[in-house]
Backbone of each chain as nested JSON, in Angstrom:
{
  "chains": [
    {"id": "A", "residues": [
      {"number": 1, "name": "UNK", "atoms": {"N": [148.02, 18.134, 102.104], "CA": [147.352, 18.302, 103.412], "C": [146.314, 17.185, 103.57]}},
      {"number": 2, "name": "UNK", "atoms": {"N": [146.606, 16.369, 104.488], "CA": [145.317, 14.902, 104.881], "C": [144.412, 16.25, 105.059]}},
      {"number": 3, "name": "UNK", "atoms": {"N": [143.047, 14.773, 104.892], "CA": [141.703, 15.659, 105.002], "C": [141.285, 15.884, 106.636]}},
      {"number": 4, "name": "UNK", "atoms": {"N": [141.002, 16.33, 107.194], "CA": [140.548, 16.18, 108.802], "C": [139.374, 15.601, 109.083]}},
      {"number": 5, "name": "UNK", "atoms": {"N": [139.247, 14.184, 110.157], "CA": [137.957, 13.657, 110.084], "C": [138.426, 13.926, 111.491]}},
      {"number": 6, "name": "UNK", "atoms": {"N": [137.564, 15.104, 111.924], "CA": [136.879, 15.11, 113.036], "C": [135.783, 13.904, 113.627]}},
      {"number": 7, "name": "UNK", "atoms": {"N": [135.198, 13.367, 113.017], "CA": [134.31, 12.532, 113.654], "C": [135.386, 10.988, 114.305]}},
      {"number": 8, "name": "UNK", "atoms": {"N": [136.202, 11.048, 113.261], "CA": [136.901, 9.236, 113.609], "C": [137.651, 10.074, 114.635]}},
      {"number": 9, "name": "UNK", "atoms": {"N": [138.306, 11.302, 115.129], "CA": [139.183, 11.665, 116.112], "C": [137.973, 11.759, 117.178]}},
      {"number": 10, "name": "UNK", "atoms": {"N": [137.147, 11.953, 117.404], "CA": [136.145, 12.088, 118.641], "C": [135.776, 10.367, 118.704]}},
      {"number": 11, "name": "UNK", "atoms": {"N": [135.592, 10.102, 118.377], "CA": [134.977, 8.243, 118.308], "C": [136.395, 7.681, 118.763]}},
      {"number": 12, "name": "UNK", "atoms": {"N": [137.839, 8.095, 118.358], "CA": [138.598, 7.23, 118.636], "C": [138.955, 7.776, 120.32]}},
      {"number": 13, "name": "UNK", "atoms": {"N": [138.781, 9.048, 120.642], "CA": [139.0, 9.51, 122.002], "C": [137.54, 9.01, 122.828]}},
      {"number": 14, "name": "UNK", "atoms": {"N": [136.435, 8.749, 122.476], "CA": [135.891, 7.968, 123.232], "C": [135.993, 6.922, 123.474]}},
      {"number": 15, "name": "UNK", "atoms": {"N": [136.481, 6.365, 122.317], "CA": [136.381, 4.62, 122.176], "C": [136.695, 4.034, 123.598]}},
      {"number": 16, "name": "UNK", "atoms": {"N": [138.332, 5.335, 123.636], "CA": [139.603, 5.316, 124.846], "C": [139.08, 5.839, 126.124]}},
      {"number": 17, "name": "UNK", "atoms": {"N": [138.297, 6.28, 126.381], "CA": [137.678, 6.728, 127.217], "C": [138.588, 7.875, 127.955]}},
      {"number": 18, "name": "UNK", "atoms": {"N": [138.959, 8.436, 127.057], "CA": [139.865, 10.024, 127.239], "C": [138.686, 11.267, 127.613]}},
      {"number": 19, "name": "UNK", "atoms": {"N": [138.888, 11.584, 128.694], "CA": [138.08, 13.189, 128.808], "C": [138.555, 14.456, 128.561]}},
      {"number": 20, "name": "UNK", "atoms": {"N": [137.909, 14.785, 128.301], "CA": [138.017, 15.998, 127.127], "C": [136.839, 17.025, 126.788]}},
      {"number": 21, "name": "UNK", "atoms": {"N": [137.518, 17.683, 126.69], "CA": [136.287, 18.674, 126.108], "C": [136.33, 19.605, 124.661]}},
      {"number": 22, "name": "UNK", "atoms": {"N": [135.751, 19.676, 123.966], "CA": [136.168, 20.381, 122.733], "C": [136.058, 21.978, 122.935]}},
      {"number": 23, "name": "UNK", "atoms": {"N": [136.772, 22.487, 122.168], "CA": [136.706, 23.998, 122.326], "C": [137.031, 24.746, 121.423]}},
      {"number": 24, "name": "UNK", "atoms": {"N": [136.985, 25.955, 120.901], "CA": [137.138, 26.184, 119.622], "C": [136.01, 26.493, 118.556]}},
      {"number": 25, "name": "UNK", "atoms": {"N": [136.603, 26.449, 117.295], "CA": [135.588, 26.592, 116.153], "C": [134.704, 25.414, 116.039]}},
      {"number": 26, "name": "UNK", "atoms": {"N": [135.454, 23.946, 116.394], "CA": [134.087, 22.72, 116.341], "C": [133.443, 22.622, 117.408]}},
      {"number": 27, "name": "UNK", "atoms": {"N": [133.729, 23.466, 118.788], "CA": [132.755, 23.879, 119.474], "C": [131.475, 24.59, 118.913]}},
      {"number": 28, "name": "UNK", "atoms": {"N": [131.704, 25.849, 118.142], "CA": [130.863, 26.495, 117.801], "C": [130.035, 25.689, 117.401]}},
      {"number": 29, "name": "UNK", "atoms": {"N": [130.563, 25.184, 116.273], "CA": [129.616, 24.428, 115.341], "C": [128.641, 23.511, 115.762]}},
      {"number": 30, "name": "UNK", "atoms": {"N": [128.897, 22.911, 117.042], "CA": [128.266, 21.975, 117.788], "C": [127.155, 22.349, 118.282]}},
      {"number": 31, "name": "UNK", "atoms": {"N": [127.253, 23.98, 118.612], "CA": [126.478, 24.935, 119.139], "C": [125.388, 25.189, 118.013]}},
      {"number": 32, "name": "UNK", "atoms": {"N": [125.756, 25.431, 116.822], "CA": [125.218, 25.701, 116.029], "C": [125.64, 27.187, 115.121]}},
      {"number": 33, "name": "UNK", "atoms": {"N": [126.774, 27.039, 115.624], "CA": [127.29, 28.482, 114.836], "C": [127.752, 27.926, 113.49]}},
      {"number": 34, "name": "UNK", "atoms": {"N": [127.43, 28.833, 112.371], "CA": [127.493, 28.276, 110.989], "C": [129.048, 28.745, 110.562]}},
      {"number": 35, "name": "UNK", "atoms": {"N": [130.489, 28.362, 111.213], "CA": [131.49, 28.792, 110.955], "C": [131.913, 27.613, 110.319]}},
      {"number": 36, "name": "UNK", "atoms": {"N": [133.275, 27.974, 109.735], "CA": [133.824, 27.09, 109.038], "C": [135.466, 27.161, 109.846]}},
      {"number": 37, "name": "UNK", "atoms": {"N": [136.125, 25.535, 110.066], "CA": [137.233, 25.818, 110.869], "C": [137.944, 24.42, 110.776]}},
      {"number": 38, "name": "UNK", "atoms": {"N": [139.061, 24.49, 110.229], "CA": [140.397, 23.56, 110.091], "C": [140.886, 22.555, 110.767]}},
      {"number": 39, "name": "UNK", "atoms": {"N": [140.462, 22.863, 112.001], "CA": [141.063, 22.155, 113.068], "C": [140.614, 21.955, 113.903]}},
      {"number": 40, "name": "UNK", "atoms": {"N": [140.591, 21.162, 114.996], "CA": [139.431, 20.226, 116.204], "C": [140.35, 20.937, 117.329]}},
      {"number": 41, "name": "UNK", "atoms": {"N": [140.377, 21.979, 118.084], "CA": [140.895, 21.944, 119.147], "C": [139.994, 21.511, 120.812]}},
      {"number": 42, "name": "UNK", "atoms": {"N": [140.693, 20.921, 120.844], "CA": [140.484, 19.784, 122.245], "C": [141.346, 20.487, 123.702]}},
      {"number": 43, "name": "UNK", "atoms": {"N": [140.568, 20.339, 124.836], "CA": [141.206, 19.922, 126.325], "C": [140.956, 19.183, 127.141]}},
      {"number": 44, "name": "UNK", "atoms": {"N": [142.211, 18.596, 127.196], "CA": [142.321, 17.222, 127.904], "C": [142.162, 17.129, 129.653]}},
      {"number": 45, "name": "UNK", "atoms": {"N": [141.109, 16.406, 129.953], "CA": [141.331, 16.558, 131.509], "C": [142.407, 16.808, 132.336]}},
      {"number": 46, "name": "UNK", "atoms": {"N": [142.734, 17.539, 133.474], "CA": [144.015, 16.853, 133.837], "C": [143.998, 16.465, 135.574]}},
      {"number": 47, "name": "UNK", "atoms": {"N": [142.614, 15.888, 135.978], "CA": [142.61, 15.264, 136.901], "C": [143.202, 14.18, 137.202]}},
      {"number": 48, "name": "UNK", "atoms": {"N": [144.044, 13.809, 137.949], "CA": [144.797, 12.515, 138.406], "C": [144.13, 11.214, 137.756]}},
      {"number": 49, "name": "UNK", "atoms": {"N": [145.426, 10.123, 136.868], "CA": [144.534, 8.883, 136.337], "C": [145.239, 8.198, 137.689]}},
      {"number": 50, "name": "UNK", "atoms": {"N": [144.575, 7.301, 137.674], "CA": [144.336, 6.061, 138.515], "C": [145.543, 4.958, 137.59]}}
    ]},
    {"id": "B", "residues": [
      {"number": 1, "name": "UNK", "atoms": {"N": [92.207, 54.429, 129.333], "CA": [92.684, 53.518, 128.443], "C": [91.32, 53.145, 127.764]}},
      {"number": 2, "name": "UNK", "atoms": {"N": [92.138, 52.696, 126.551], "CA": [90.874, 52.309, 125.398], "C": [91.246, 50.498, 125.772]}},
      {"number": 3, "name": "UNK", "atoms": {"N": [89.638, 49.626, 125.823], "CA": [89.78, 48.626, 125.567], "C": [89.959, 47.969, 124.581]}},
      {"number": 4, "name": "UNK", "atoms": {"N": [90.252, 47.068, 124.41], "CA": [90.057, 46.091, 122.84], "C": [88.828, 46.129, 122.768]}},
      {"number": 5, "name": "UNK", "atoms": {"N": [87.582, 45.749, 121.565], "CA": [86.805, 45.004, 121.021], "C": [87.077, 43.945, 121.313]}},
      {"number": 6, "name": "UNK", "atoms": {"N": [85.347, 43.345, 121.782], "CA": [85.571, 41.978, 121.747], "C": [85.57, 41.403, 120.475]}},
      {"number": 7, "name": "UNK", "atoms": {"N": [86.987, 40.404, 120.106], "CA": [87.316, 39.642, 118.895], "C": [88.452, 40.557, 118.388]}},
      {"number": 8, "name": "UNK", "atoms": {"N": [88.571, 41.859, 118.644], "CA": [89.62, 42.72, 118.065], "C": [90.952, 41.93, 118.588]}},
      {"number": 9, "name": "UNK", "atoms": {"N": [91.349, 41.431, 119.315], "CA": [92.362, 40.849, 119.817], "C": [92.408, 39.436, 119.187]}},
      {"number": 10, "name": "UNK", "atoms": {"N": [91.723, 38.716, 118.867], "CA": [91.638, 37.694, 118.134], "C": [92.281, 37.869, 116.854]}},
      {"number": 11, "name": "UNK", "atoms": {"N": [92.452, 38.855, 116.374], "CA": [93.106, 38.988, 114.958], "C": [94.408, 39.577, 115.054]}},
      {"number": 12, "name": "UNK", "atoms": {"N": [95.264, 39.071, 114.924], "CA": [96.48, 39.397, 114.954], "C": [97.387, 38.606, 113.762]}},
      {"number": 13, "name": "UNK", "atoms": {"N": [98.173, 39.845, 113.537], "CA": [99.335, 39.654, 112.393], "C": [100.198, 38.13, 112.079]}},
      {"number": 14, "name": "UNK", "atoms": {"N": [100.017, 37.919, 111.265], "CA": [100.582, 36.676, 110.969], "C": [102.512, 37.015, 111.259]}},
      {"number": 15, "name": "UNK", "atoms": {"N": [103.019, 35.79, 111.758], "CA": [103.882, 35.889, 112.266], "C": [104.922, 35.613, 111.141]}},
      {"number": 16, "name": "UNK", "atoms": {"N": [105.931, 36.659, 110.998], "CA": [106.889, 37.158, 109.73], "C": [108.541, 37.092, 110.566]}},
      {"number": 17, "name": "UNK", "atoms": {"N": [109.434, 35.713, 110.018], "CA": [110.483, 35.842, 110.659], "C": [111.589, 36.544, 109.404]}},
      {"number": 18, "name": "UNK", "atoms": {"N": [112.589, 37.251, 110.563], "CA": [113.353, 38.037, 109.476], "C": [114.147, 37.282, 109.358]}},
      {"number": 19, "name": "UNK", "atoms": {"N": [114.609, 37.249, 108.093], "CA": [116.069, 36.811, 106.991], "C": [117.158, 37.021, 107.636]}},
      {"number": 20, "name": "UNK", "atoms": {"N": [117.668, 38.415, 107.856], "CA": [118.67, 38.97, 108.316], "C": [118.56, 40.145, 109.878]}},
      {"number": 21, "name": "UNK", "atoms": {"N": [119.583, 39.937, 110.225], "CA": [119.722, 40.726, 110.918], "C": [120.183, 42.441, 111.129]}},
      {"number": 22, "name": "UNK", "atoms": {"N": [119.729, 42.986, 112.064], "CA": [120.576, 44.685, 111.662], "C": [121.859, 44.803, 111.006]}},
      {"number": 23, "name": "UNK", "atoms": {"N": [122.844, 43.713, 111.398], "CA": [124.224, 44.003, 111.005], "C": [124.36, 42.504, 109.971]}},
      {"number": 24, "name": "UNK", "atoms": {"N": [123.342, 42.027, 109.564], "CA": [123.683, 41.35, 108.508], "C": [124.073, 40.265, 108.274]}},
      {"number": 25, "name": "UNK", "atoms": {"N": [123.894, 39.68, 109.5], "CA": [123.943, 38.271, 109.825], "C": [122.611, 37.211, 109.139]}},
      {"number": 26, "name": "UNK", "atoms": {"N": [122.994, 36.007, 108.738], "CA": [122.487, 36.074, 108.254], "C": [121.278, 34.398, 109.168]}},
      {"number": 27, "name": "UNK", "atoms": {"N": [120.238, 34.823, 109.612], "CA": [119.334, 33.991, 110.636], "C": [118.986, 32.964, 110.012]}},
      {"number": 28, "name": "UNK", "atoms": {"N": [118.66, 32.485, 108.985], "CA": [118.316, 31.76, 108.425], "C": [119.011, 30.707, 108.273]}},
      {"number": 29, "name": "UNK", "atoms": {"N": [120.473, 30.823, 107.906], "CA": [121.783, 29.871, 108.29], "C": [121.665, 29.236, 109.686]}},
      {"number": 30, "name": "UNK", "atoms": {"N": [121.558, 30.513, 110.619], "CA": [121.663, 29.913, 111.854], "C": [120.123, 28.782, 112.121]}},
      {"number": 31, "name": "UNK", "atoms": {"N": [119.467, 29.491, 111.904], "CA": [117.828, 28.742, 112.182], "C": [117.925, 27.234, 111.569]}},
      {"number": 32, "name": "UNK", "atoms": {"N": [118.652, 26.946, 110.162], "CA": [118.819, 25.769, 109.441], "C": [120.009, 25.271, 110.316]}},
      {"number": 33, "name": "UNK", "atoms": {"N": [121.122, 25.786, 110.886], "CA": [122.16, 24.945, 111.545], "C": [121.38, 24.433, 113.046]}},
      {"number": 34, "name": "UNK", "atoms": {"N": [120.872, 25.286, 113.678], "CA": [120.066, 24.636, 114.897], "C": [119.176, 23.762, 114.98]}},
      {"number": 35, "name": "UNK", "atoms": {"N": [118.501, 23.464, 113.83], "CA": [117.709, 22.712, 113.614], "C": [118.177, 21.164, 113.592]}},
      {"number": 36, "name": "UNK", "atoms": {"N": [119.227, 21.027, 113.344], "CA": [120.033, 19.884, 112.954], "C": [120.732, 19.262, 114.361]}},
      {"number": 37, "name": "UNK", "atoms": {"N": [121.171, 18.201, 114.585], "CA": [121.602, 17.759, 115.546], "C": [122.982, 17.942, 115.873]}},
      {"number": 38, "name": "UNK", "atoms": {"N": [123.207, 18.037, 116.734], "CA": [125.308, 17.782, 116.794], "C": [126.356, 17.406, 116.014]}},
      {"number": 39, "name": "UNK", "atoms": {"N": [125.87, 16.017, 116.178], "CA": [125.983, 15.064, 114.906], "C": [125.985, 15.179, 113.375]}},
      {"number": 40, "name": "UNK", "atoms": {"N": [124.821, 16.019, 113.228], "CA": [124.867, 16.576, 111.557], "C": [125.635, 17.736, 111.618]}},
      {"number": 41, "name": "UNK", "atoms": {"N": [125.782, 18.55, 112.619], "CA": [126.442, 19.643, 112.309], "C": [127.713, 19.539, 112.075]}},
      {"number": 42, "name": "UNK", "atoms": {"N": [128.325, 18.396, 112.632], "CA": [130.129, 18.21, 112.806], "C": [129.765, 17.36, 111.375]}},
      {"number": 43, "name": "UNK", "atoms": {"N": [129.041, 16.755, 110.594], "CA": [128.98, 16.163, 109.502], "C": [129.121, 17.459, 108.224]}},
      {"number": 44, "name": "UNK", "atoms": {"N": [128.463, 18.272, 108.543], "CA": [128.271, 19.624, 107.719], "C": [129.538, 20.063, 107.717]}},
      {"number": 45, "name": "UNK", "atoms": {"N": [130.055, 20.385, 108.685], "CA": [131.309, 20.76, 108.955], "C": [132.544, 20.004, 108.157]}},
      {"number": 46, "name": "UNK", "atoms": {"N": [132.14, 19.133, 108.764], "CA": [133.368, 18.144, 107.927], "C": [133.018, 18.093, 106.216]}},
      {"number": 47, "name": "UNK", "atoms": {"N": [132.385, 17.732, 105.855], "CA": [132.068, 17.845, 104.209], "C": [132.505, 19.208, 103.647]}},
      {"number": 48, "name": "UNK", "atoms": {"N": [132.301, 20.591, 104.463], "CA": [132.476, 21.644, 103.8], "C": [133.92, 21.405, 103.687]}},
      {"number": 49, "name": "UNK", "atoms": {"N": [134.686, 21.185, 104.861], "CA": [136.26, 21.679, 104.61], "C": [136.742, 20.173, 103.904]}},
      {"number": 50, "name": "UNK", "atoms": {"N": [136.133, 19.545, 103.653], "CA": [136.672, 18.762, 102.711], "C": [136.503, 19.574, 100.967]}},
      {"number": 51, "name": "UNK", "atoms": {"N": [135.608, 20.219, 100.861], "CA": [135.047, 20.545, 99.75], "C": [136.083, 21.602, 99.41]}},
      {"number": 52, "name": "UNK", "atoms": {"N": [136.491, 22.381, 100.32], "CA": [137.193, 23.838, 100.121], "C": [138.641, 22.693, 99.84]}},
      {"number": 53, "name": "UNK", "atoms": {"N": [138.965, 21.916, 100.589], "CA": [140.348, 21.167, 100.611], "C": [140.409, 21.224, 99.015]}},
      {"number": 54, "name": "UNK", "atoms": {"N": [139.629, 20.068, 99.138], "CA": [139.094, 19.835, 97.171], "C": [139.254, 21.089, 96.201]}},
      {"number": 55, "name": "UNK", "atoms": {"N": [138.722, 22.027, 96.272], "CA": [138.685, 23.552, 95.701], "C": [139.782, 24.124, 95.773]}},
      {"number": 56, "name": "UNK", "atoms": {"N": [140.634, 23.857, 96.718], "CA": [142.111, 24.374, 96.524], "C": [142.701, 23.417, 96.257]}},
      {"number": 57, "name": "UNK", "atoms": {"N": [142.668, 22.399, 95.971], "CA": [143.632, 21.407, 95.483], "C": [144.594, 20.617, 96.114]}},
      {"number": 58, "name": "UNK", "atoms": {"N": [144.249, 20.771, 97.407], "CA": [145.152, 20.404, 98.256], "C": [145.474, 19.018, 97.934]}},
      {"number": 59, "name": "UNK", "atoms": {"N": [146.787, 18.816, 98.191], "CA": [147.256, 17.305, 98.178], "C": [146.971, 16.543, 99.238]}},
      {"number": 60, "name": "UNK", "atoms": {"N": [146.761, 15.325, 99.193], "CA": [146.389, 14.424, 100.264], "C": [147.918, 13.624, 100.639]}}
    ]}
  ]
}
């Protein structure tokens, strides 16, 4: 099982200038909830690209 | 109604935060995770489940 780097997956969706919002357990955490969680779940805008 | 003394109101209980909560949560975690920025928290985050990865042995 690769390790999960949440941080290089958020840096590389900004880099791109992808909108998004996180949601989920690394939501919490962002919040400050002291959970522990596997996986980065993300939603992706889906306003019309140009 | 009874008034205070003057200065009786001046003395008040030193302020005592609780550990835990009724059902056992535990505040102190939370109080140390809020304290920290976004940034450290997704850092915290990430180190732990690397650590548990590590602890189970997971293959890379």
């Amino acid at each position: 099982m690769t390790k999960p780097d949440f941080l290089a997956i958020l840096r590389t969706l900004a880099k791109y200038q992808v909108d998004f919002i996180v949601v989920g357990g690394v939501c919490a955490v962002l919040h400050g909830a002291p959970v522990a969680t596997f996986d980065l779940d993300l939603v992706h805008s889906r306003a019309a690209m140009e | 109604m009874p008034r205070d003394e003057p200065g009786q109101s001046d003395h008040k209980a030193p302020l005592t935060r609780e550990t835990h909560s009724e059902d056992g949560v535990d505040l102190t975690l939370i109080r140390w995770m809020l304290s920290l920025t976004p940034g450290e928290r997704l850092q915290i985050l990430q180190q732990t489940v690397w650590s548990i990865q590590d602890l189970r042995g997971d293959q890379t």
